[in-house]
C-alpha positions in Angstrom: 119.4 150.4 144.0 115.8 149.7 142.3 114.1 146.4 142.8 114.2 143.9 140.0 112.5 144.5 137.1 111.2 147.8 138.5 112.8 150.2 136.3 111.1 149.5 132.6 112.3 150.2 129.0 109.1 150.8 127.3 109.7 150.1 123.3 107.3 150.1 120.5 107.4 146.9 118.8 109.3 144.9 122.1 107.9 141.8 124.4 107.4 141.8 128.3 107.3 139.4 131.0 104.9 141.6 133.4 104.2 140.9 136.8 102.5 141.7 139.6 101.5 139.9 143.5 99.5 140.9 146.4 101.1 143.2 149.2 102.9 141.0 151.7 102.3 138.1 148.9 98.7 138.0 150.3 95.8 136.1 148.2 94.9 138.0 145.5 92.3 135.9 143.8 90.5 133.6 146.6 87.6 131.4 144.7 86.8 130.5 141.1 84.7 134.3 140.6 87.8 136.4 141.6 90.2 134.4 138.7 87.3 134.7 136.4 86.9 138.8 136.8 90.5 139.2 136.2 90.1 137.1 133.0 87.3 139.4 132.2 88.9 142.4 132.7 91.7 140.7 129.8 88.9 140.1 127.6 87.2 143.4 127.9 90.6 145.0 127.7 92.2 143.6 125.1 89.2 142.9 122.4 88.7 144.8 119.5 86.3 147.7 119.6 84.5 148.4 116.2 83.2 151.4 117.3 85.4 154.0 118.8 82.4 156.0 120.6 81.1 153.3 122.3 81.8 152.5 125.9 82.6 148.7 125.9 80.3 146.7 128.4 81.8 146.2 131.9 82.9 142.5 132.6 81.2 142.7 136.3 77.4 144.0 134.7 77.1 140.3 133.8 79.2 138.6 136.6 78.1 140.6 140.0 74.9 142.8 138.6 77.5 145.8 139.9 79.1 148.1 138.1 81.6 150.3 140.3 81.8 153.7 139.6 84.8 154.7 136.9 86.5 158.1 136.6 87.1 157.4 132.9 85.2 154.7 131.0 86.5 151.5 130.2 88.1 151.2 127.0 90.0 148.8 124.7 93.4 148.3 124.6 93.6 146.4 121.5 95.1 148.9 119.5 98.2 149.1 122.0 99.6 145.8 123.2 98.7 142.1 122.7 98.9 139.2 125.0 100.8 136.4 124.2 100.5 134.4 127.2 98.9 134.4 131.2 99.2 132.6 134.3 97.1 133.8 137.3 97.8 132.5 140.4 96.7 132.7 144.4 99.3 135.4 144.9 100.5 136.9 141.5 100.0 136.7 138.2 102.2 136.5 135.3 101.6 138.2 131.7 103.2 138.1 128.3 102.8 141.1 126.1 104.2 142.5 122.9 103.7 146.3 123.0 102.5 148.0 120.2 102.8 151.9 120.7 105.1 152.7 123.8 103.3 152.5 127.0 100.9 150.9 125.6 101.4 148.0 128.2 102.1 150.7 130.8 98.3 152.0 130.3 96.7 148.8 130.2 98.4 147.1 133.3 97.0 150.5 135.2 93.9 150.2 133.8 93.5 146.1 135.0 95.1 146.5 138.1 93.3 149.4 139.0 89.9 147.7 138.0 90.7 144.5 139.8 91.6 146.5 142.8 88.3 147.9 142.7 86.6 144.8 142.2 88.6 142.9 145.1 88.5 145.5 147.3 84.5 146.3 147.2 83.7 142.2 147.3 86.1 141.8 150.3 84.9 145.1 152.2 88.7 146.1 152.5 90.6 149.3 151.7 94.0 149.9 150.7 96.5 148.6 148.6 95.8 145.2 147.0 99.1 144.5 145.1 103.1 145.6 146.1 103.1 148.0 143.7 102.0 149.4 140.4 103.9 146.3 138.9 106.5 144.8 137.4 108.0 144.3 133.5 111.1 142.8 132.4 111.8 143.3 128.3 112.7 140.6 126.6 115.5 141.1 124.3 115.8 137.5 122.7 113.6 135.0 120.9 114.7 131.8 123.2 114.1 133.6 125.9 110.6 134.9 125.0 109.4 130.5 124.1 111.2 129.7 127.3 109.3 132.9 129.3 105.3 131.6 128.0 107.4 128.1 129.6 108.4 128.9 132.9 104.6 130.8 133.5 102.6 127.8 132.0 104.8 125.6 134.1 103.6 127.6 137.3 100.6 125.3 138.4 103.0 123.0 139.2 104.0 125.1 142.4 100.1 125.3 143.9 99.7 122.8 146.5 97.0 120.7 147.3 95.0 117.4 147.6 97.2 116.2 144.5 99.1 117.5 142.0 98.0 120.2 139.2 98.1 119.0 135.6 99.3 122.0 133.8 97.0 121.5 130.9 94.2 120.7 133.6 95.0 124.4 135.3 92.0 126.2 134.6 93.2 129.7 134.3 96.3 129.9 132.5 97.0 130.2 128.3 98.5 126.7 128.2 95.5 125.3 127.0 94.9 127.9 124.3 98.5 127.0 123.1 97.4 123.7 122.9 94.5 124.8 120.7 91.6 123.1 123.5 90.4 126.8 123.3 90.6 129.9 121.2 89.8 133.6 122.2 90.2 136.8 119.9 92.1 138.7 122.7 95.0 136.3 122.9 97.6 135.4 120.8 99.6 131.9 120.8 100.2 132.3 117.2 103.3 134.6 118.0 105.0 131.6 119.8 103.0 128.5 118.3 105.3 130.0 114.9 108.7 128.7 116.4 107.1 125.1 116.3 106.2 122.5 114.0 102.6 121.8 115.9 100.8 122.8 119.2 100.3 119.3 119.9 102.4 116.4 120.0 102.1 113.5 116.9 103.7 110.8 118.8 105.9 109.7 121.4 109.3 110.8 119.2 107.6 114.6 118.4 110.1 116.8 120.1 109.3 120.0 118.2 106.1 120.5 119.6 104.9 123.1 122.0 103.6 120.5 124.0 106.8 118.8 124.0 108.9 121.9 125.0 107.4 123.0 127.8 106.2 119.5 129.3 109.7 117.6 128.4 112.3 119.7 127.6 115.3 118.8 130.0 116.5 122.4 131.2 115.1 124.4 133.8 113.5 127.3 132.1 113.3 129.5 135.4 117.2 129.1 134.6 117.3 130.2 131.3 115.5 133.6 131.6 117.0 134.5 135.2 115.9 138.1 136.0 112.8 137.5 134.1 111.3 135.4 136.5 109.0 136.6 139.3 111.7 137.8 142.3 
C-alpha cells in the first residue's frame, strides 16, 4: 500500500495541501539565510514574468554572490499554480496551492525542491538526498477543509520549541502575517481564503468572523478536521 498522500490526483482548477520534510526528519533549513532562500525560490517562482524570453534573476545572485549551475533556466511558474498559504519549518514545510493547468504544481514543487537541494547541499558541503522524497500532496475536495488546511499550517509555530513560546503572528516565516494584511507580496494570495471572512483582522473582542479569530480562537482542533491532510 502507498504512503499517505503519495499517490496525487492532479486537477486543473483543484487545491493542494503539499508537503515535504528532510530524509530521516533531518533539519532542513538551519539559520535565518537557509528559510530566507527557500522564500526566494517562492518569489522567483511564482512572480509574474512580463517577458517570456527573459531568464528571471536567480534569488542566490543577490543572497550568496553564487549562482549554481542549472540544466534548464529558471523560469516562472505563475502561469501554472498560485500559493495560497506557507509554513516552513526546521524539518518540513507545508504549502497551499490552487493549480492552474494540471501538473502545474507537480513542475513547480520539482523545480523548488530541486533548487533548494542544490542550494543546501553546496552551502553544507553534503551530497545526497536532502528530503524523503519528491513530495507529498493531498487534494482538497471541500471548502471547510481548504480555511481549516491554511489553519492547521499557520498554527504550526506553535510546535517549535524553545526559550519561550512562538507567537504565531510573531513566526517569521510563514503566510499568517500576510493574511493578516502586516505584509503583502504579488506571489501570494490570501485573497482566496481572506473571501470566506468578514475581515483579516479582528474589530473587537466579540468579532468571531474574522480570520484572526478562526484560526487563533476557534474551539476545534483543525489537525482533526482535515485528517489525512495533515503532514503524516
Amino acid at each position: 500500500m502507498p504512503s499517505q498522500n503519495t499517490v496525487k490526483l492532479y486537477v486543473a482548477g483543484g487545491n493542494y495541501h503539499a508537503y515535504n520534510r528532510g530524509v530521516e526528519k533531518r533539519l532542513i533549513f538551519l539559520d535565518d539565510q537557509d528559510y530566507r532562500v527557500f522564500l526566494s525560490f517562492l518569489k522567483a517562482y511564482l512572480s509574474p514574468q512580463l517577458d517570456p524570453k527573459k531568464v528571471l534573476e536567480h534569488p542566490l545572485d543577490k543572497m550568496t554572490g553564487s549562482r549554481p549551475v542549472r540544466i534548464r533556466p529558471l523560469r516562472s511558474f505563475a502561469e501554472e499554480v498560485s500559493l495560497l498559504a506557507y509554513c516552513l519549518m526546521p524539518n518540513h514545510f507545508h504549502l497551499v496551492l490552487y493549480q492552474k493547468e494540471s501538473y502545474g504544481m507537480a513542475n513547480f514543487l520539482q523545480a523548488i525542491c530541486t533548487s533548494y537541494s542544490m542550494y543546501f547541499n553546496k552551502r553544507y558541503k553534503r551530497i545526497g538526498t536532502l528530503f524523503q522524497g519528491p513530495y507529498k500532496a493531498a487534494y482538497i475536495d471541500r471548502d471547510s477543509y481548504l480555511l481549516h488546511v491554511t489553519r492547521y499550517i499557520h498554527l504550526n509555530p506553535k510546535e517549535v520549541t524553545g526559550s519561550r513560546p512562538v507567537s504565531v503572528r510573531e513566526y517569521p516565516y510563514s503566510s499568517y502575517p500576510y493574511y493578516l494584511r502586516l505584509k503583502q507580496a504579488s506571489w501570494l494570495h490570501p485573497e482566496h481564503i481572506l473571501d470566506y471572512f468578514r475581515s483579516a483582522q479582528r474589530r473587537d473582542y466579540r468579532d468571531f468572523l474574522s480570520y484572526e479569530s478562526f484560526v487563533e480562537d476557534y474551539g476545534e482542533d483543525s489537525k482533526f478536521v482535515i485528517g489525512k491532510m495533515a503532514i503524516d
